[in-house]
Structure formats: structure tokens, C-alpha cells
N, C-alpha and C positions, 0 to 999 in steps of 0.2 A: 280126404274129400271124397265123400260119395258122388260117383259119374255115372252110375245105372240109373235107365230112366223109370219113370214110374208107371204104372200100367194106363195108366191115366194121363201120363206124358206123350206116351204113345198111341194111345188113341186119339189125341189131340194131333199129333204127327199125321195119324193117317188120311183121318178127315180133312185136313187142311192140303194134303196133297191131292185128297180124291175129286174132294168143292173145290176147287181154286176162284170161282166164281160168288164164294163167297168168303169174308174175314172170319172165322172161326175161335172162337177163345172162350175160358170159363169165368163166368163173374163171381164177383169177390161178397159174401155173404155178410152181414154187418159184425161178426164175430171174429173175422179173419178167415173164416175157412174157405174153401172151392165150394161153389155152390152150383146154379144151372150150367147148362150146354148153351152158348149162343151161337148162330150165323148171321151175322146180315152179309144181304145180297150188295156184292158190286156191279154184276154182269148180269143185265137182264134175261138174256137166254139161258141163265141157270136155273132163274127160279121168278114165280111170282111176288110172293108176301116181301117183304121189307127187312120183317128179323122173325127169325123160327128160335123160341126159348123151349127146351130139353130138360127133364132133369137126367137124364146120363147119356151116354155117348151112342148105343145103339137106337135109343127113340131119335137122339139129333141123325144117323143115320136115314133111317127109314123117314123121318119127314123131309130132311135134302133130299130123298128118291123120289119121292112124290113132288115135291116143288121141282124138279125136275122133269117129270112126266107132263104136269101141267103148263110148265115155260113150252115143252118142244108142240102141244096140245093148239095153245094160244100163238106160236108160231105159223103154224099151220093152219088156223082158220083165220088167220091175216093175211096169209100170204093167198089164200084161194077166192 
């Protein structure tokens, strides 16, 4: 049994540790393969959009940065 994870297991590891503010997972293509990057959001102060779709793991990165930026953005012009 192979127990090494995939590189792409592991980016799914880290995302999901870094977002915890959102559900992160890869959808399943109609052929069986790994297809896009999903998050949707649980925690409104993570992000604004609903579900950010990726096709790999550093664009899901850098758009969770920016819905980031933008949740602490619209924080702050609610709270002023």
C-alpha cells in the first residue's frame, strides 16, 4: 500500500489548513479525474464570494488572498 501523499494531496493539506474559513476540496470531472480547485466560504470574515472555482492550487491560493483582503476591507467600512 502506497502511504506517500500526492503533491496535490498536499496542497489540498495546506490550503485547508491555511482557509479554515473555508471547505476546500477538488471536484470530481465527469471522467473520473480531479478537476477544479473549490472553496466555499463558511466564516464570513474570510471571504466575500460564496464559492471561488480554480483550476489549480496556486490560483485557489491567491484568489482565498484576495477574498481575504476584501472580507477584512468590508469589515472595516461596516464597522466605521
Amino acid at each position: 500500500m502506497n502511504t506517500q501523499a500526492t503533491p496535490a494531496e498536499r496542497a489540498l493539506a495546506r490550503l485547508r489548513a491555511d482557509y479554515p474559513g473555508h471547505r476546500i476540496w477538488r471536484s470530481v470531472r465527469h471522467d473520473g479525474v480531479p478537476g477544479d480547485w473549490v472553496a466555499t466560504l463558511h466564516d464570513p470574515a474570510a471571504g466575500i464570494d460564496p464559492t471561488i472555482i480554480s483550476s489549480d492550487a496556486d490560483e485557489l491560493r491567491t484568489a482565498l488572498d484576495a477574498e481575504g483582503v476584501r472580507a477584512r476591507k468590508a469589515t472595516r467600512n461596516v464597522i466605521m
